[in-house]
Residue frames as a rotation matrix with the C-alpha (Angstrom) as fourth column:
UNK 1
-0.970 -0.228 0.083 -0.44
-0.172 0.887 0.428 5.61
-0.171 0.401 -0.900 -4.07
UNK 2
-0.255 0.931 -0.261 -3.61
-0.962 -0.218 0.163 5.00
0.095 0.292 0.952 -5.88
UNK 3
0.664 0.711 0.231 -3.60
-0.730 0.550 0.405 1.03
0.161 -0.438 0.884 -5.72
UNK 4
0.623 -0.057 0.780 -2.37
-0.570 0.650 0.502 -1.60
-0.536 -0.758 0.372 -4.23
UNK 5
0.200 -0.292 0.935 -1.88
0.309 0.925 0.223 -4.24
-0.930 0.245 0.275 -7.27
UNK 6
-0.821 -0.335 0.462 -0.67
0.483 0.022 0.875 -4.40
-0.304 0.942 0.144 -10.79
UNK 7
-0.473 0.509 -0.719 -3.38
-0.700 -0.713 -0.044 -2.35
-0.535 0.483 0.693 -13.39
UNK 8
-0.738 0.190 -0.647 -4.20
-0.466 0.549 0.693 -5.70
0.487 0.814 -0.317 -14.98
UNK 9
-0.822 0.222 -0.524 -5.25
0.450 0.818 -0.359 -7.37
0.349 -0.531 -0.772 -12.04
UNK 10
-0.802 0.360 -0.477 -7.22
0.181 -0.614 -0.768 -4.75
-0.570 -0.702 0.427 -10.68
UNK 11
-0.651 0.453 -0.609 -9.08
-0.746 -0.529 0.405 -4.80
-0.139 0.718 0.682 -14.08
UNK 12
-0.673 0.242 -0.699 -9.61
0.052 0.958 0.282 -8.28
0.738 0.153 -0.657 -14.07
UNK 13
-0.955 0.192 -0.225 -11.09
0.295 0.648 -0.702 -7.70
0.011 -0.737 -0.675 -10.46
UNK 14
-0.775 0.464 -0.429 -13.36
-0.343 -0.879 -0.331 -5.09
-0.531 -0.109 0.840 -11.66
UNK 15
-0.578 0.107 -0.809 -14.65
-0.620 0.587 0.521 -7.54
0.530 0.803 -0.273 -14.15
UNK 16
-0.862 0.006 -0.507 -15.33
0.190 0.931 -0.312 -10.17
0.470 -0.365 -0.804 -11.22
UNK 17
-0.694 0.603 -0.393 -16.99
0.101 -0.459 -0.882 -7.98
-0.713 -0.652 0.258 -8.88
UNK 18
-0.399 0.720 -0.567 -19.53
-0.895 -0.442 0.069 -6.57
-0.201 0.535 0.821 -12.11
UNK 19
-0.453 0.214 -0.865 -20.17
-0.567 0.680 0.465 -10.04
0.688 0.701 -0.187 -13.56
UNK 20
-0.929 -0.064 -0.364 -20.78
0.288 0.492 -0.821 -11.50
0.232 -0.868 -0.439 -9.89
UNK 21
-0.787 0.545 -0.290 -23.28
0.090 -0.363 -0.928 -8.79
-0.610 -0.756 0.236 -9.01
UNK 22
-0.218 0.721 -0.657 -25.43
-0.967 -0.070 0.244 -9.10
0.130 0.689 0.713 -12.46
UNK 23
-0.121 0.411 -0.903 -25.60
-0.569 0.717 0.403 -12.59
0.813 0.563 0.147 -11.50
UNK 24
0.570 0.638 0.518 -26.43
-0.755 0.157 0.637 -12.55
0.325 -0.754 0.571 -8.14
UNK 25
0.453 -0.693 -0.561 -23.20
0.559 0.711 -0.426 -14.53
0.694 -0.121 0.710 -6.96
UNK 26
0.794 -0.493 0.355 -21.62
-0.585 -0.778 0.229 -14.29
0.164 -0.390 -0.906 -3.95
UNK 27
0.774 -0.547 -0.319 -17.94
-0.123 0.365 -0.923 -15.40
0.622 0.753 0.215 -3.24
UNK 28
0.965 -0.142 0.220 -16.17
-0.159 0.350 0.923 -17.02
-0.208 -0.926 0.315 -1.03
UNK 29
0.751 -0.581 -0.314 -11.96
-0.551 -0.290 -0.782 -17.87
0.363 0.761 -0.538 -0.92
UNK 30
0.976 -0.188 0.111 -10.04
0.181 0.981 0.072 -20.46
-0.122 -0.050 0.991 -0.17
UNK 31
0.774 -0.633 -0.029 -6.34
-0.356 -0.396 -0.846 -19.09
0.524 0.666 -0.532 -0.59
UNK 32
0.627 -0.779 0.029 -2.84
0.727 0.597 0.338 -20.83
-0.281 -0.191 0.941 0.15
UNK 33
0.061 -0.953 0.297 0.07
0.995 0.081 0.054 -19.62
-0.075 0.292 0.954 -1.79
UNK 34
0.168 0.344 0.924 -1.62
0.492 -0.841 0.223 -16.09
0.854 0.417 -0.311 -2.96
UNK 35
-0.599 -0.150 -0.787 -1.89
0.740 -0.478 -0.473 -15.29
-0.305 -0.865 0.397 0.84
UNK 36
-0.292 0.674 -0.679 -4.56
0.871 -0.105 -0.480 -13.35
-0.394 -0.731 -0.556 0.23
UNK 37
-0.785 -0.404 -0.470 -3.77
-0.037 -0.726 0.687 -11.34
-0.618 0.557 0.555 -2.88
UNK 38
-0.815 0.452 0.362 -6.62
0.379 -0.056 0.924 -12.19
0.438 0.890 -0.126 -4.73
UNK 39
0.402 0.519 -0.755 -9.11
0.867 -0.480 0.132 -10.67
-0.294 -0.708 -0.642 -1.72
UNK 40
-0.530 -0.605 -0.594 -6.78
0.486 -0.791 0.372 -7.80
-0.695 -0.092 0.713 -2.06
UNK 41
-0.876 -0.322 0.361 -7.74
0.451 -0.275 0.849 -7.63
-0.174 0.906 0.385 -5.20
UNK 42
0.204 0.973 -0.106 -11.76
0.902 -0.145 0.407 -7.72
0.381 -0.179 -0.907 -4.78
UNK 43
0.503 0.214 -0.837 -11.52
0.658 -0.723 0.211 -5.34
-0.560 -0.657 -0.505 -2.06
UNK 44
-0.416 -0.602 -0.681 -9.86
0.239 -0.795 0.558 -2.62
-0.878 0.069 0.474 -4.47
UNK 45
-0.584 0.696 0.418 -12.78
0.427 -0.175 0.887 -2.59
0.690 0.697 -0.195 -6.25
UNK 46
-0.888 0.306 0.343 -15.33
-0.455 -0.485 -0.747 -0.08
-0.062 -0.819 0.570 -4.73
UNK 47
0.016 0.985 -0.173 -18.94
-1.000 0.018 0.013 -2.07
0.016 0.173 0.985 -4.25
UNK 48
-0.564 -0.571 -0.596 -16.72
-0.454 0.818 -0.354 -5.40
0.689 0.071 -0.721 -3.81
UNK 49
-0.926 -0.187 0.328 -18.61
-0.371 0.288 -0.883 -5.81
0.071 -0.939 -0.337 -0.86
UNK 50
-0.122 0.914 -0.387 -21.85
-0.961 -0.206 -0.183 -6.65
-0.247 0.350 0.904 -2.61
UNK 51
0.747 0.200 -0.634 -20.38
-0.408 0.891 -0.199 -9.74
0.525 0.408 0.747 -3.99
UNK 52
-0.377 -0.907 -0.187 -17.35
-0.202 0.277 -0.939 -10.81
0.904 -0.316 -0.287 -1.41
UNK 53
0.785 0.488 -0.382 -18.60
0.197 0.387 0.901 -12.97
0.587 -0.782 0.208 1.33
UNK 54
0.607 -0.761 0.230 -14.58
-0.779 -0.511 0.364 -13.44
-0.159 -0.400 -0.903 2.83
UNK 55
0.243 -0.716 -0.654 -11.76
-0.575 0.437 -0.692 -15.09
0.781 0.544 -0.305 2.58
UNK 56
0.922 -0.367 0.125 -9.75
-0.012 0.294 0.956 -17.84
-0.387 -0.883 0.267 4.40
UNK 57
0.241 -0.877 -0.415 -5.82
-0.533 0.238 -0.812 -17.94
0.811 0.417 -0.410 4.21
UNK 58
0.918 0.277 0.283 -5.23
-0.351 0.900 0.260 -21.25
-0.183 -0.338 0.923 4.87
UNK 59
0.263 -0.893 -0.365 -1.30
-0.886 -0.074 -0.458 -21.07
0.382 0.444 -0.810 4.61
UNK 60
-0.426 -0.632 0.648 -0.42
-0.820 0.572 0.018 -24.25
-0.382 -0.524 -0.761 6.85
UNK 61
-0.639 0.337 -0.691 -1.43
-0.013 0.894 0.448 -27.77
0.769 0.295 -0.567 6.51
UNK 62
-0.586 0.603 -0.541 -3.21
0.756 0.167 -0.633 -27.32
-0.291 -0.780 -0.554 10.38
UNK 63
-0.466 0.736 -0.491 -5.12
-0.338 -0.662 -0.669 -24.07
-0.817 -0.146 0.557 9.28
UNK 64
-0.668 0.458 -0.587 -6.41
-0.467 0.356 0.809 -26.08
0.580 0.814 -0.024 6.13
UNK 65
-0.595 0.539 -0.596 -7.89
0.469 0.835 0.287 -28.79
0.653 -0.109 -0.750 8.23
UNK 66
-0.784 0.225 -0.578 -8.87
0.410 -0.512 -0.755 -26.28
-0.466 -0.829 0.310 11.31
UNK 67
-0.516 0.576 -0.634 -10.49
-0.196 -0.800 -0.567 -23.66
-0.834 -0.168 0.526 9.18
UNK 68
-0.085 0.608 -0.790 -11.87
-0.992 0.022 0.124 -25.66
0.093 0.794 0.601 5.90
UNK 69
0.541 0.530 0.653 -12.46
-0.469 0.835 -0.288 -29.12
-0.698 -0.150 0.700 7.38
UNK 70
-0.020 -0.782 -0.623 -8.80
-0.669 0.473 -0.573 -30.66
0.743 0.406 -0.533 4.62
UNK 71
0.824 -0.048 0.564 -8.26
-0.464 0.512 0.723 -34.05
-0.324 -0.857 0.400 6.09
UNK 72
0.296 -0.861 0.412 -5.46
-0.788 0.024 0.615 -35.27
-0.540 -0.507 -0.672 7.26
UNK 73
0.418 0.135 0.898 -5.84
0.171 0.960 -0.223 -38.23
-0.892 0.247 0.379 5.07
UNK 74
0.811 0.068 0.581 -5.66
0.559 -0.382 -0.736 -35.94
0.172 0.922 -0.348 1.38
UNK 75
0.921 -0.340 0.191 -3.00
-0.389 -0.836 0.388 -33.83
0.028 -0.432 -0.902 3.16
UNK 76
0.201 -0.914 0.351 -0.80
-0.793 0.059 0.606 -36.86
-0.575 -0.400 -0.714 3.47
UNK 77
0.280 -0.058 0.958 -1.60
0.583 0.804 -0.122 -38.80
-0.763 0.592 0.259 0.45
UNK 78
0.428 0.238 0.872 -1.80
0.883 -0.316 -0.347 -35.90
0.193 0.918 -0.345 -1.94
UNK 79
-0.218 -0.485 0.847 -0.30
0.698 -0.684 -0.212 -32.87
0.682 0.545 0.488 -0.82
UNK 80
-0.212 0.518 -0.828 -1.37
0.459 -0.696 -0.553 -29.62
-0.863 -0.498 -0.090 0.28
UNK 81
-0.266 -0.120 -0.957 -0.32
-0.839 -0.460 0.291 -28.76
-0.475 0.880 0.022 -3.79
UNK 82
-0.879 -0.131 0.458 -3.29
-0.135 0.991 0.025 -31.20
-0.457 -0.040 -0.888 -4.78
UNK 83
-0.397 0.917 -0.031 -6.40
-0.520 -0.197 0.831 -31.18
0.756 0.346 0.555 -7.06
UNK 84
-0.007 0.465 -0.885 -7.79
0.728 0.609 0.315 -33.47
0.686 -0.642 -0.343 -3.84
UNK 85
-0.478 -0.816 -0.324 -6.51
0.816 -0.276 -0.508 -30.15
0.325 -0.507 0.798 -1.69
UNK 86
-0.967 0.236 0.095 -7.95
-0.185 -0.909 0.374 -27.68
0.175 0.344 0.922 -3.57
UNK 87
-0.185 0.950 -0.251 -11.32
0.019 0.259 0.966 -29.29
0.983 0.174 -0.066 -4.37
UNK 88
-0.231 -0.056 -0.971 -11.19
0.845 0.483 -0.229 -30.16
0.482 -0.874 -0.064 -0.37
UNK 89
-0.874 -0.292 -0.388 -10.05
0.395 -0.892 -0.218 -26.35
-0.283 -0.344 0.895 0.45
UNK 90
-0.786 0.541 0.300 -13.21
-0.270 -0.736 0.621 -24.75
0.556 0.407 0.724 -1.82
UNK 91
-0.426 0.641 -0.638 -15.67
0.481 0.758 0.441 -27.29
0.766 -0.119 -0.632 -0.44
UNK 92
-0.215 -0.114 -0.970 -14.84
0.977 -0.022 -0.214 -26.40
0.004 -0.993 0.116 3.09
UNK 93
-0.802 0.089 -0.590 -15.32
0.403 -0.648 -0.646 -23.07
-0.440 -0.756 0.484 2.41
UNK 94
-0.759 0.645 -0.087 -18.66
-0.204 -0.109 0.973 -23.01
0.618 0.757 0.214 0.63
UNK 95
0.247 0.822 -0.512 -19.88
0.582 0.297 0.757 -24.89
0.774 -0.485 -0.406 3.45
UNK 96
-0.239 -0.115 -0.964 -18.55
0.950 -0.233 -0.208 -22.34
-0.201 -0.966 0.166 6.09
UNK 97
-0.898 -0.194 -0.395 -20.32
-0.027 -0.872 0.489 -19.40
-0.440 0.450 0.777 4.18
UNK 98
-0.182 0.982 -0.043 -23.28
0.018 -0.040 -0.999 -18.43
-0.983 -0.182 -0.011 2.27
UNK 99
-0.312 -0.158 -0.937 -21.36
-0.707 -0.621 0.339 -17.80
-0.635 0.768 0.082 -0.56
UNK 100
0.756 0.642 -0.130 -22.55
-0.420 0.322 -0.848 -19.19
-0.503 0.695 0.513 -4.34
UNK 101
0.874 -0.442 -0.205 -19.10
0.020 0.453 -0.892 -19.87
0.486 0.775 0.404 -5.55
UNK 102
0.863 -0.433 0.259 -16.42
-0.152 0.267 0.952 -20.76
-0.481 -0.861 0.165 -4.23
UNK 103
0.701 -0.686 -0.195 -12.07
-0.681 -0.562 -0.470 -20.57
0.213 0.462 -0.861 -5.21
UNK 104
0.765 -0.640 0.071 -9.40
0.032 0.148 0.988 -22.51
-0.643 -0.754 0.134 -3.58
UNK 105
0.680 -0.732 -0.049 -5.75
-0.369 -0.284 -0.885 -21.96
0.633 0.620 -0.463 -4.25
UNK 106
0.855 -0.448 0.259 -2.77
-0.066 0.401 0.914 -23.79
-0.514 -0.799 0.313 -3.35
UNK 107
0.852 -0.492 0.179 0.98
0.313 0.203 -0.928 -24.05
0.420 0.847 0.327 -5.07
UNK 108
0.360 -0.811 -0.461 4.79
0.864 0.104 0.492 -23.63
-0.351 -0.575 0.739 -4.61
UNK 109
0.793 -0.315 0.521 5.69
0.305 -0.535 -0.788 -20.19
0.527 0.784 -0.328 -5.55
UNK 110
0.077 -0.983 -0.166 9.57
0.734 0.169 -0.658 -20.65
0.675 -0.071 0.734 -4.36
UNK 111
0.052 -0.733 -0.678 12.02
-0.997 0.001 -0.077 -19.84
0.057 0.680 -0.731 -4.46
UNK 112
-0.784 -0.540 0.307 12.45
-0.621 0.685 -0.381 -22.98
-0.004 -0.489 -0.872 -2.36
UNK 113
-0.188 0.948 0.257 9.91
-0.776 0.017 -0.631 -25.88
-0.602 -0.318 0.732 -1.96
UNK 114
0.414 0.910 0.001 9.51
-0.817 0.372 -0.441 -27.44
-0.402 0.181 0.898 -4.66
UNK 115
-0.039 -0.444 0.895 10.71
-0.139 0.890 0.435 -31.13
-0.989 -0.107 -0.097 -6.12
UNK 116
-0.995 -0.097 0.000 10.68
0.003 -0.035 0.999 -32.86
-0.097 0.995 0.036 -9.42
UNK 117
-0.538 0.843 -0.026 7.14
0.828 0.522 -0.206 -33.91
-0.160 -0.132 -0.978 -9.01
UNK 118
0.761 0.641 -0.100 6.07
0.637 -0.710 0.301 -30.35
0.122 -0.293 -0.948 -8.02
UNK 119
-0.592 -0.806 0.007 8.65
0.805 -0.591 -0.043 -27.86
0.039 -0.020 0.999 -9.23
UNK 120
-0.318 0.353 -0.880 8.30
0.256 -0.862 -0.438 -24.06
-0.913 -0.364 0.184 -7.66
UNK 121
-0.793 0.252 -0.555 5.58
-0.595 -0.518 0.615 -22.66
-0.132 0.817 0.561 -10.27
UNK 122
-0.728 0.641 -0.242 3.04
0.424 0.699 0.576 -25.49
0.539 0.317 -0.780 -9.64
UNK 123
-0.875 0.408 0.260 -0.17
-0.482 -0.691 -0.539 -24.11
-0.040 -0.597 0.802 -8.84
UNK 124
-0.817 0.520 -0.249 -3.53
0.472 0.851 0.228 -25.81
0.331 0.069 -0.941 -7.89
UNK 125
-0.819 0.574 -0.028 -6.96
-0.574 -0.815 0.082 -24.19
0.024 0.083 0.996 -8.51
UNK 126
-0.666 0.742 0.078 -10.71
0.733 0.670 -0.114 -25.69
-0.137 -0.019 -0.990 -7.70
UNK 127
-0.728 0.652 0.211 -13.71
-0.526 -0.730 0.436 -23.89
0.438 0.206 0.875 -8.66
UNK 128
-0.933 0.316 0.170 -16.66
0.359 0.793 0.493 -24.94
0.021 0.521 -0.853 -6.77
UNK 129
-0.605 0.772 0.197 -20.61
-0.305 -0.453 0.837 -23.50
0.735 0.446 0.510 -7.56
UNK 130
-0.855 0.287 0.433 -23.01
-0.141 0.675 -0.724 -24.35
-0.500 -0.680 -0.537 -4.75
UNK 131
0.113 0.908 0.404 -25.98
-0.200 0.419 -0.886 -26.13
-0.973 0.019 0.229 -6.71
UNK 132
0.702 0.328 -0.632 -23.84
-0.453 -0.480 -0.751 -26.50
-0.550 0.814 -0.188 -9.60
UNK 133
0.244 -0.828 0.505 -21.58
-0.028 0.515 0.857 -29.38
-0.969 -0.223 0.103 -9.36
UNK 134
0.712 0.055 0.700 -21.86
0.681 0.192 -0.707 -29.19
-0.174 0.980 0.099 -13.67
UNK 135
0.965 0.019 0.260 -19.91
0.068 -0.981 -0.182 -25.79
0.252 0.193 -0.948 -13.03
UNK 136
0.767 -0.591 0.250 -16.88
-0.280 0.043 0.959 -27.34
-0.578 -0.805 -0.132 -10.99
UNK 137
0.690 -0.707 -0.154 -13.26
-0.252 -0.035 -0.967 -27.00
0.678 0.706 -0.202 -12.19
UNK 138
0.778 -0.615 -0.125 -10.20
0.145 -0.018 0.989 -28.57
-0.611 -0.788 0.075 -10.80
UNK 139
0.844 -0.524 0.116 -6.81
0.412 0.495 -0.765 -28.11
0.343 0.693 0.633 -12.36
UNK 140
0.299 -0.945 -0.134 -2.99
0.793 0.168 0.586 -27.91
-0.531 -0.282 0.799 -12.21
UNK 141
0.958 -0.130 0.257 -1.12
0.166 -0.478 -0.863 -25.08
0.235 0.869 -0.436 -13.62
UNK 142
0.236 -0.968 -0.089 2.71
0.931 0.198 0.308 -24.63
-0.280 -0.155 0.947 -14.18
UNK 143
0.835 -0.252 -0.490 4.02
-0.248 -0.966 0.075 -20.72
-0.492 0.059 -0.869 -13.72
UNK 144
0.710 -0.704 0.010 6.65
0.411 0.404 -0.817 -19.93
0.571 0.585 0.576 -14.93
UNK 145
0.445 -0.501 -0.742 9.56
0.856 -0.005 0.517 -19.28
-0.263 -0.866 0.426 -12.64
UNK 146
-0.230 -0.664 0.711 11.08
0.840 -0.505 -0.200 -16.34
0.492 0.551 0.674 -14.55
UNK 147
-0.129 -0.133 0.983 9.88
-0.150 -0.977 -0.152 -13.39
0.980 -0.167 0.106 -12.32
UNK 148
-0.863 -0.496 0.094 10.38
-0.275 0.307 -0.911 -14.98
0.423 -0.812 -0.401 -9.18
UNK 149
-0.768 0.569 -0.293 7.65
0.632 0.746 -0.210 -15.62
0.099 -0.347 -0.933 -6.59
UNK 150
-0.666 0.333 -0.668 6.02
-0.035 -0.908 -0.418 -12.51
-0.745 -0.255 0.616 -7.30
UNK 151
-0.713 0.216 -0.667 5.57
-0.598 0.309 0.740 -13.45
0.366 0.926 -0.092 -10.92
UNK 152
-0.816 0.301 -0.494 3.93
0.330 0.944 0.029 -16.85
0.475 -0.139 -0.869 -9.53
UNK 153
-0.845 0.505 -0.176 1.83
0.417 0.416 -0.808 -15.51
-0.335 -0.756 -0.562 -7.19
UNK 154
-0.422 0.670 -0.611 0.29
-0.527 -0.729 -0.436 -12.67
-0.738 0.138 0.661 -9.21
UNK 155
-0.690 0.217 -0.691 -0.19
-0.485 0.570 0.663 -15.41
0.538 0.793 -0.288 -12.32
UNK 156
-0.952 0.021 -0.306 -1.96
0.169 0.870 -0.464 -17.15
0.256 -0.493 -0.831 -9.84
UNK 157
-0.690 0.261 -0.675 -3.99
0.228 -0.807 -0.545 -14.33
-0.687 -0.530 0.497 -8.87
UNK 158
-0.622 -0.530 -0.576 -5.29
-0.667 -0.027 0.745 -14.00
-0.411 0.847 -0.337 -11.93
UNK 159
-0.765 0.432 -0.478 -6.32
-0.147 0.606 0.782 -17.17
0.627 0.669 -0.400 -12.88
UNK 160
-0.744 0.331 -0.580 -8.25
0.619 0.016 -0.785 -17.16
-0.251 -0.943 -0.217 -9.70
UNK 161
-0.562 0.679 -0.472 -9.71
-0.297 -0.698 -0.652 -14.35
-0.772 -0.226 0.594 -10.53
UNK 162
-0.753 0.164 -0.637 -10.62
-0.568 0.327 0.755 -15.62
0.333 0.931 -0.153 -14.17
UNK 163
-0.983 -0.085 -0.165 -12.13
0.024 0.821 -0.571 -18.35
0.184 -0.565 -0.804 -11.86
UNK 164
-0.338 0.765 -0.548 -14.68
0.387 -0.418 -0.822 -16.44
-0.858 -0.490 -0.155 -10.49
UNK 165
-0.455 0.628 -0.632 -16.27
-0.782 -0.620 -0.053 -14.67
-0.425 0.470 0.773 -13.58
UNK 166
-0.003 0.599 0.801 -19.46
-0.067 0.799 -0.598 -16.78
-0.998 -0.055 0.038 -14.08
């Protein structure tokens, strides 16, 4: 077995990792739903390790607040599948890191989970830059559900990674 993830992704990560290290960026993750697929990805790039600071998977509501400083407050007004969540999630781990940019991911990829509000395929992405608040992105995105929660998470993946190229 040569790798790990899809051929697209793995391009895409090759992309991050080059574009990161001409611009002196390092990177930091925030990950929920993905569990940790978009690391995966980095790290299956050889030289990843130039521009990958590390990751947190932050799958619960207690390892959000525990390990990226999410309060309990945004957690139970807004979600965990929340542009307040995310933005919360990257923060937290920008400040627990050296890194220069910064990911979070959060969303319902099903089967089960999700509601009318927040049907399985909702995903929630923050970008944030440290000295670069001009650079910060939050937004919502709606998978589609057609290849199940694989489908979701690797779409996710993805845009994540998209995230990260400066």
């Amino acid at each position: 077995m040569e790798r790990v993830l899809p051929p697209e992704i793995i391009t895409l990560a090759e992309q991050v990792v080059a574009a990161n290290a001409a611009a002196a960026r390092r990177i930091v993750l925030a990950e929920s739903c993905t569990g940790g697929l978009v690391a995966a990805a980095l790290t299956e790039v050889a030289g990843s390790s130039a521009v990958f600071d590390r990751s947190f998977v932050t799958y619960s509501n207690e390892a959000k607040m525990e390990a990226l400083g999410v309060s309990l407050d945004i957690l139970e007004t807004f979600g965990a599948v929340s542009v307040a969540c995310v933005w919360a999630m990257a923060r937290g781990a920008l400040a627990r890191s050296s890194a220069d940019v910064a990911v979070a991911i959060s969303g319902i990829a099903g089967p089960g989970g999700g509601s009318e509000l927040k049907p399985v395929g909702t995903v929630v992405f923050a970008r944030a830059v440290r000295g670069h608040g001009d650079q910060d992105v939050a937004e919502t995105r709606a998978f589609p559900d057609t290849d199940g929660r694989a489908g979701i998470r690797q779409a996710a993946t993805i845009c994540a990674l998209e995230l990260l190229l400066p």
